[in-house]
C-alpha positions as CSV (number, residue, x, y, z in Angstrom):
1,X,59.3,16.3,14.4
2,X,56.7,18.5,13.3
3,X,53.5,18.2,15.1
4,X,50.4,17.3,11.9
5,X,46.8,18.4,12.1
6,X,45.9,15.3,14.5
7,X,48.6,16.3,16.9
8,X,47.4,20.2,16.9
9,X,43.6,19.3,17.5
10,X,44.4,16.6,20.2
11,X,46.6,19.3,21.8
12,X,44.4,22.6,21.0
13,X,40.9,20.9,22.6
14,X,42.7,19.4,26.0
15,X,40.7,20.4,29.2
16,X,42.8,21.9,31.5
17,X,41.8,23.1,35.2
18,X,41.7,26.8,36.0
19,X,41.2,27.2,31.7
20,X,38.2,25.5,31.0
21,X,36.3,27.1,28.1
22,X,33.6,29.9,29.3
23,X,30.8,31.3,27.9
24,X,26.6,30.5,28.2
25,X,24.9,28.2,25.9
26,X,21.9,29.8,24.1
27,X,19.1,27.6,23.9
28,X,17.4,29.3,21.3
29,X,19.9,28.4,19.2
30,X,20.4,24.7,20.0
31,X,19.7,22.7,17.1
32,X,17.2,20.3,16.2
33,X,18.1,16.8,17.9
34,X,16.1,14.6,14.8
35,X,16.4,14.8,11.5
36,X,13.7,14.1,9.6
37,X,12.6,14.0,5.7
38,X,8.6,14.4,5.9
39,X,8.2,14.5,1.8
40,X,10.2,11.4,0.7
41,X,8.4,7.8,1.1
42,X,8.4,6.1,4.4
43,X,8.8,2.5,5.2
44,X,7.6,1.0,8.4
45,X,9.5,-1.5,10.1
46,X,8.6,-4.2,12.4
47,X,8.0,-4.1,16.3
48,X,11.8,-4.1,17.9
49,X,12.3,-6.9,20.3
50,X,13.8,-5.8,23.6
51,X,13.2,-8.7,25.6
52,X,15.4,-11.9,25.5
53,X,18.0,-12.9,22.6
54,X,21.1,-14.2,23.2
55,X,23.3,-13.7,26.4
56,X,25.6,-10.9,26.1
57,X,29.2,-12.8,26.8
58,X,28.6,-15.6,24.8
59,X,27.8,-12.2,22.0
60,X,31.2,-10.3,22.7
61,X,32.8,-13.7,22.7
62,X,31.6,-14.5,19.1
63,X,31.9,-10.8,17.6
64,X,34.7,-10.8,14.8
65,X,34.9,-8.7,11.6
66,X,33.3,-10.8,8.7
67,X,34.3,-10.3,5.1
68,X,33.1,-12.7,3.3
69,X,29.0,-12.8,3.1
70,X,26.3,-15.7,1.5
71,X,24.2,-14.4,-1.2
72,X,20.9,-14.6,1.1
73,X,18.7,-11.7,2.1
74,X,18.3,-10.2,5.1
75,X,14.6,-10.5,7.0
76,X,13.4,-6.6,7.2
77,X,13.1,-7.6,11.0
78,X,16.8,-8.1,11.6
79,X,17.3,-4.8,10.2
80,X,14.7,-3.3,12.8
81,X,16.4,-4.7,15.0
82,X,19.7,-3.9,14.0
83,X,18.2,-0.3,13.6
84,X,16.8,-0.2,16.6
85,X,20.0,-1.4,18.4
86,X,22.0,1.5,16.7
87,X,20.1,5.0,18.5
88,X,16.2,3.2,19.1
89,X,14.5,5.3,21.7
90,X,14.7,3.1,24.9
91,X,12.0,5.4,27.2
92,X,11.0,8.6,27.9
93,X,11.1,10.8,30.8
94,X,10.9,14.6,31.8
95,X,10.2,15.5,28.3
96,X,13.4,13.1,27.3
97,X,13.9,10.1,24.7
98,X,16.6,7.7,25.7
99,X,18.5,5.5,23.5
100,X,20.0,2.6,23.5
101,X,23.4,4.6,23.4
102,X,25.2,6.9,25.4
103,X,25.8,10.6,23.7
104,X,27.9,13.5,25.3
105,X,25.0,16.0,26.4
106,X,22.4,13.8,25.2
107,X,22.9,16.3,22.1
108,X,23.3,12.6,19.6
109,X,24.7,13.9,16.7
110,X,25.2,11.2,15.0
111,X,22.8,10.3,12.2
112,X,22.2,6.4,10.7
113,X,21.7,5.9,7.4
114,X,21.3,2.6,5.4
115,X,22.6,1.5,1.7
116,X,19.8,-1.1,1.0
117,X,21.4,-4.0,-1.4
118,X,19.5,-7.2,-0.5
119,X,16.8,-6.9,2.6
120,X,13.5,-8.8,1.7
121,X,10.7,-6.6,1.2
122,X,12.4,-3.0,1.2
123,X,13.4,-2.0,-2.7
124,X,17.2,-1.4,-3.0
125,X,17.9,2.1,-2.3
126,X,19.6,4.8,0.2
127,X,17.9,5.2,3.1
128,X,17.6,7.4,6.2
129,X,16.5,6.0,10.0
130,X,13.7,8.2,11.7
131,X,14.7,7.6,14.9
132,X,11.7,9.1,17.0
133,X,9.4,7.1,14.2
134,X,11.5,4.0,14.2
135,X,11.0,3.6,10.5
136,X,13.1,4.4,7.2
137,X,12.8,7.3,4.8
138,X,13.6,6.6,1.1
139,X,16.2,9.0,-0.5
140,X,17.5,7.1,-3.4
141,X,15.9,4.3,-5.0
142,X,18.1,1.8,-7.0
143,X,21.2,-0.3,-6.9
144,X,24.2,1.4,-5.2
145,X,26.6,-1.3,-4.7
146,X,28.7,0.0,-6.7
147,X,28.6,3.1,-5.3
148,X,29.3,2.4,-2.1
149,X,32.0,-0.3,-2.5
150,X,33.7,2.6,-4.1
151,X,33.4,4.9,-1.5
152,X,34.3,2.7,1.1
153,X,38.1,2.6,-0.8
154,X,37.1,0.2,-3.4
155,X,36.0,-2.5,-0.5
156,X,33.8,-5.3,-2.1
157,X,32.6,-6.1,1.2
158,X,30.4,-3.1,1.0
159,X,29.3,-4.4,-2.7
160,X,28.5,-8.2,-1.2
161,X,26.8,-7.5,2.1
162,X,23.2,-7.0,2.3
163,X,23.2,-3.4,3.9
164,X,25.5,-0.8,4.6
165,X,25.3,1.6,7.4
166,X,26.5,4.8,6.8
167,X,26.9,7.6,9.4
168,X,27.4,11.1,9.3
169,X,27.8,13.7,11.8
170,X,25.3,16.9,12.3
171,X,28.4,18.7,13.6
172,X,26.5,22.0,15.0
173,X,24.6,19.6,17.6
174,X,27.5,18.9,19.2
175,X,29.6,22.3,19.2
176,X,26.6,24.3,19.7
177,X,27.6,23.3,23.7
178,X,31.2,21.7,23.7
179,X,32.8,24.0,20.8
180,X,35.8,22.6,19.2
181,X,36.1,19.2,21.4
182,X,32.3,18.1,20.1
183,X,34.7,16.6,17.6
184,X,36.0,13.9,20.3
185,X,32.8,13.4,21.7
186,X,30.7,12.9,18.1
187,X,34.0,10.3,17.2
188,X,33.4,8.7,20.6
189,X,29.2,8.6,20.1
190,X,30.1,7.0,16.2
191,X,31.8,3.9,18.4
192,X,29.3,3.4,20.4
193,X,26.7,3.0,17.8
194,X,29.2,0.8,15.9
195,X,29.8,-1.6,18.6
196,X,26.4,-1.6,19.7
197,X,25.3,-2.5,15.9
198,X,28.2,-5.3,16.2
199,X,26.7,-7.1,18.9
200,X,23.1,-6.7,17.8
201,X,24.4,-8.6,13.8
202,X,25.9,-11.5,16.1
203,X,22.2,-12.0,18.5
204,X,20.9,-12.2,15.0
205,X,23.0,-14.6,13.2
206,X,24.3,-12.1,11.0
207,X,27.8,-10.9,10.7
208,X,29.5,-7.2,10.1
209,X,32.6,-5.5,9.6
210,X,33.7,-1.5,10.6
211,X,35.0,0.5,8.0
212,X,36.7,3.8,9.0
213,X,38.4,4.2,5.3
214,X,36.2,5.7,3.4
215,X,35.9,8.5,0.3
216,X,34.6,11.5,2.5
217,X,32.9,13.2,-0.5
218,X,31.6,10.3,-2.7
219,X,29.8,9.1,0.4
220,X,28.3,12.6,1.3
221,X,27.5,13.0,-2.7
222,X,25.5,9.7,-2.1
223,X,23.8,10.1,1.0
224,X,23.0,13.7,-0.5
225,X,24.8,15.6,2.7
226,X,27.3,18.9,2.3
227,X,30.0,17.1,3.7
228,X,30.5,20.7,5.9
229,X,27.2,21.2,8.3
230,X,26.6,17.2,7.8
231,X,29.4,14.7,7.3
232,X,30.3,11.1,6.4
233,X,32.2,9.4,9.0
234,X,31.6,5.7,9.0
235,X,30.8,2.5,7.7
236,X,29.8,-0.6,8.8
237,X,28.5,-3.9,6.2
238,X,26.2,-6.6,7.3
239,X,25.2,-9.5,6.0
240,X,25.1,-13.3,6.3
241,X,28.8,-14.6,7.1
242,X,30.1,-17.5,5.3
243,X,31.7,-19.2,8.1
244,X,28.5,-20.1,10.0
């Protein structure tokens, strides 16, 4: 059988004793590890809570992937916290910022943006998470459910939740140290963030569902992203489930 594009890459960035990749990284070249956009509006958010909340196997025992949402809004301080539970800066040491997710090389290239529907007190509207500022930047104000149930392959669970993350992938942050096999890592760092947002909807009474199958380009047209240096990659809806 002919070997695809998925069999090649798994193949092509194997590690492999005595042939490990050489090579020296050059620091003055390592990208930036936050992205920030200091000329659109910013909106604060609330104080994080990272004390307390709900025990953590009676969370994983509840998690399930809810489609069908109530037409209620979303507090803006479940989506801090949500936020915050995605890449939130946990500490800082030697110069260092933590999160509340592991990244290969600390390098984090994965970025979190938001699709606003129905959050009280924060207009509808794309959004991007300043992680080292905890607070969101306005890129788009408006309705874009529409848009985005589209793009996530005509999925009107991404039209009827109250917020959508979307996340892309600064890919140079990644190979600038691990080459071609950043690609598994930034994958691997995407779950993370996912699972860890997951949990975080259950603690809070809300409910969400991943989304891998998504229009590549009509997502990085809407976040505003070249889909080449910065990438769409995943999805994930929140909002209030139906069966609680």
């Amino acid at each position: 059988m002919k070997k695809g594009i998925g069999d090649l890459f798994q193949e092509e960035t194997k590690y492999e004793r005595d042939r490990m990749p050489g090579g020296y990284l050059e620091w003055s070249k390592k990208p930036e590890t936050y992205k920030q956009y200091p000329d659109r509006p910013r909106i604060a958010l609330p104080r994080p809570a990272t004390e307390g909340g709900a025990p953590l196997w009676e969370i994983l025992s509840k998690r399930r992937s809810e489609r069908d949402f109530h037409p209620r809004s979303v507090a803006a301080d479940q989506v801090s916290q949500l936020l915050w539970a995605a890449q939130g800066v946990t500490a800082e040491q030697f110069g260092y910022k933590f999160r509340t997710v592991p990244s290969a090389g600390a390098l984090y290239p994965v970025e979190n943006y938001l699709i606003i529907n129905d959050v009280e007190g924060v207009p509808q509207g794309v959004y991007h998470y300043n992680v080292s500022e905890h607070c969101l930047e306005q890129l788009k104000e408006g309705d874009y459910r529409v848009t985005i149930a589209r793009a996530a392959l005509d999925q009107k669970i991404a039209y009827e939740a109250n917020l959508v993350f979307a996340w892309t992938a600064v890919l140079e942050r990644g190979k600038w140290k691990y080459r071609q096999r950043a690609f598994r890592y930034i994958y691997l760092d995407a779950g993370h963030i996912a699972q860890t947002v997951a949990m975080a909807a259950v603690a809070l009474g809300l409910g969400s569902c991943q989304i891998a199958a998504l229009y590549d380009e009509e997502v990085n047209d809407l976040l505003g992203v070249d889909g080449i240096e910065e990438t769409a990659i995943y999805l994930t809806v929140v909002g209030h489930p139906k069966r609680i």
